[in-house]
Steps between C-alpha positions, in 0.01 A plus 500: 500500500821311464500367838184352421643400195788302672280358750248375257788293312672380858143344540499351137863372460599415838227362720256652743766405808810634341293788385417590814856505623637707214538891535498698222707737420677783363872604431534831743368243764868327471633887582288642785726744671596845316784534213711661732555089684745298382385271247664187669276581796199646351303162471144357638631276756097470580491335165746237541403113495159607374368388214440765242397559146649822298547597171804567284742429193692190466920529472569158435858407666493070374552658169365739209263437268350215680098452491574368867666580805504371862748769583450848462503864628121688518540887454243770504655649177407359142785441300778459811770272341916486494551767366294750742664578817250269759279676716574482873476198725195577659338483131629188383365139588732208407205245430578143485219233396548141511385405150542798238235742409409620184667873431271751379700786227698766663183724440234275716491544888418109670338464852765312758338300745731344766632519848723820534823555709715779604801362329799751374694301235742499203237431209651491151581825448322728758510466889111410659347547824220231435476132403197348453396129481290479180191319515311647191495694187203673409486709179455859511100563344535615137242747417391455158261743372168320295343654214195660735794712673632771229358838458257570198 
C-alpha cells in the first residue's frame, strides 16, 4: 500500500520520466546486512547514485524554527532533535536542496525525492552515511476522518 502510495505521488509531483527513474524506498533498505556489521559499513552500496524517494522527519541544521530549510538531516524517528543522541550513520541523510523547502512540524513525516549517495559526513550534530541531492518535497498524506467514518 505505501509503495503504491509513493509511486502514485512520484508520478504526480515529479513527471512520468523522473518517476520512472525514482526507487522507492524504505529506511532498513539504507542497513541491509545484520546488526552484528559495523554501522560505517552496513550501507546499500546498490542504492547509491539512484534516485530514490523515502520518508522521514525533518532536523533542520540552517537553523530552528524556520518554515524552510535547504539543509537538513531526514531520520526515521519522529521527534529526533539536539538534544537526542542521533541515530547511526547509516540512518541519517544530510539532504541539501537548492531552493528551501517548506518544513513540516516535528510530528509530520515528508517524502524526499532526490538522487542519493553513499556519503559519510560531519552533519551538524550527528555523523551520516548518506547525502542526497534534493529534488522534491512531497507532503506526507494526512488522513482526516469525514463525518460518514465514526461508529454509531
Amino acid at each position: 500500500m505505501h509503495r503504491t502510495v509513493i509511486i502514485l505521488l512520484s508520478i504526480l509531483f515529479c513527471g512520468n520520466a523522473l518517476a520512472e527513474e525514482a526507487v522507492s524506498i524504505l529506511w532498513s533498505q539504507l542497513a541491509p546486512g545484520g546488526t552484528e556489521l559495523p554501522v560505517e559499513s552496513n550501507v546499500n552500496l546498490a542504492l547509491d547514485g539512484k534516485n530514490v524517494i523515502i520518508p522521514g522527519f525533518i532536523v533542520p541544521l540552517d537553523g530552528q524554527g524556520k518554515s524552510h530549510s535547504k539543509n537538513f538531516l531526514l531520520t526515521p524517528q519522529q521527534g529526533a532533535c539536539f538534544h537526542k543522541p542521533p541515530s547511526p550513520p547509516n540512518q541519517l541523510i544530510h539532504v541539501v536542496f537548492d531552493e528551501p523547502v517548506a518544513v513540516p512540524s516535528a510530528e509530520q513525516p515528508i517524502y524526499i525525492l532526490g538522487k542519493l549517495s553513499i556519503k559519510s559526513a560531519q552533519s551538524g550534530f550527528a555523523k551520516t552515511g548518506y547525502y542526497l541531492q534534493g529534488i522534491d518535497a512531497i507532503p506526507y498524506p494526512v488522513q482526516v476522518a469525514s463525518s460518514t467514518d465514526h461508529q454509531h
